[in-house]
C-alpha positions in Angstrom: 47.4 -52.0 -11.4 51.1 -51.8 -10.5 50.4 -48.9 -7.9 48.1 -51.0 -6.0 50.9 -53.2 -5.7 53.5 -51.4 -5.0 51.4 -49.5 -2.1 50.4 -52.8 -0.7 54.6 -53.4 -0.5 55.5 -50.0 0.7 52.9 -50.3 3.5 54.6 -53.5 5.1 57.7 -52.1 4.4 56.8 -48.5 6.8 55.2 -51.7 9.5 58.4 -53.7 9.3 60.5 -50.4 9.8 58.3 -48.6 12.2 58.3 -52.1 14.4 62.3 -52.6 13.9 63.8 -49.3 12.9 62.6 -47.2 16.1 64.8 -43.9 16.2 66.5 -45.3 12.7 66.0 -42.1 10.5 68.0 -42.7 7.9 67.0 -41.5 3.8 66.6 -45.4 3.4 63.4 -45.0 6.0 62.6 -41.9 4.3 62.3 -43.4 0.7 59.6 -45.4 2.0 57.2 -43.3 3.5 57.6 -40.9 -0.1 57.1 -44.0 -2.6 53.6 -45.2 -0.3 52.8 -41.8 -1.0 53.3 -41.5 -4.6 52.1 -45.4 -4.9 48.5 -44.4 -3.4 49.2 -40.7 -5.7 49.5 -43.0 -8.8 46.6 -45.4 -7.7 44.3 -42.0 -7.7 43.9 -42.3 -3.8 44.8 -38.8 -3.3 43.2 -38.5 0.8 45.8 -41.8 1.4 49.1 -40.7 -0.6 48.4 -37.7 1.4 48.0 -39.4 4.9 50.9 -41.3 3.8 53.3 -38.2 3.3 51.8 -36.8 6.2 52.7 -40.0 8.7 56.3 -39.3 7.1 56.5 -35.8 8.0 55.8 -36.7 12.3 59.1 -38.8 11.7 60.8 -36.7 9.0 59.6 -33.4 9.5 62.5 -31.3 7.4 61.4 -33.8 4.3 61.0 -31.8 1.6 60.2 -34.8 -0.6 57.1 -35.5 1.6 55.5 -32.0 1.5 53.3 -32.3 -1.9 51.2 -29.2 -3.2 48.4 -28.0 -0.4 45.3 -29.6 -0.2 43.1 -26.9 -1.7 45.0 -27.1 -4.9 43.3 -30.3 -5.4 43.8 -34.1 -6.4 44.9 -32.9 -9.8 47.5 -31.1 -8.4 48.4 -33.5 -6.7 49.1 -36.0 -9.5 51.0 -33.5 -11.3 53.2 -33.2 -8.4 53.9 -37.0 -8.1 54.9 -36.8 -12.0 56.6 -33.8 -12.0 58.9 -34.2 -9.4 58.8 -38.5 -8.9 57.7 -39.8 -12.6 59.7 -42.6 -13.9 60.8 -40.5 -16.7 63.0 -38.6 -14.1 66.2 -40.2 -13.3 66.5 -42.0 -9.8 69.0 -41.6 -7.0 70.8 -45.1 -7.0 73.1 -43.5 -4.3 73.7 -46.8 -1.9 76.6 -44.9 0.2 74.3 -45.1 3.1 75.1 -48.8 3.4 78.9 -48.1 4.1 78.2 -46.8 7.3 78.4 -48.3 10.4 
């Protein structure tokens, strides 16, 4: 599955930033901790995408896009969350201003 994938990439992207990004913050760091999340989400590993998010939040805690429905709503809920709000039929933020700065 593509998810599989994609979480397997997203995890050594959080290690490689984690290891060479300390106090970096930036929404580039950001993105990645929400797409291991959604990855694992769309993989059906619900307890992981939410571990994921979670590990986000201790370095991004005002992250809205890493606070998903509350656990007792379930792992359905929590797949409907990844699609309504993350699915690829929503457009994507291709902003790269980020890079201009110094």
């Amino acid at each position: 599955m593509h998810s599989a994938d994609a979480a397997r990439d997203f995890v050594t992207c959080v290690e490689l930033q984690s290891k060479t990004a300390r106090g970096m913050v930036g929404s580039e760091y950001l993105r990645s901790h929400v797409c291991l999340g959604d990855a694992y989400a769309k993989n059906r590993q619900m307890d992981k995408a939410r571990t994921a998010w979670q590990a986000g939040l201790k370095i991004f805690p005002d992250a809205k896009e890493l606070k998903g429905p509350p656990r007792h709503q379930g792992r359905h809920a929590t797949a409907q969350f990844v699609e309504s709000h993350r699915s690829l039929e929503r457009p994507i933020d291709t902003d790269l201003s980020f890079m201009d700065r110094e």
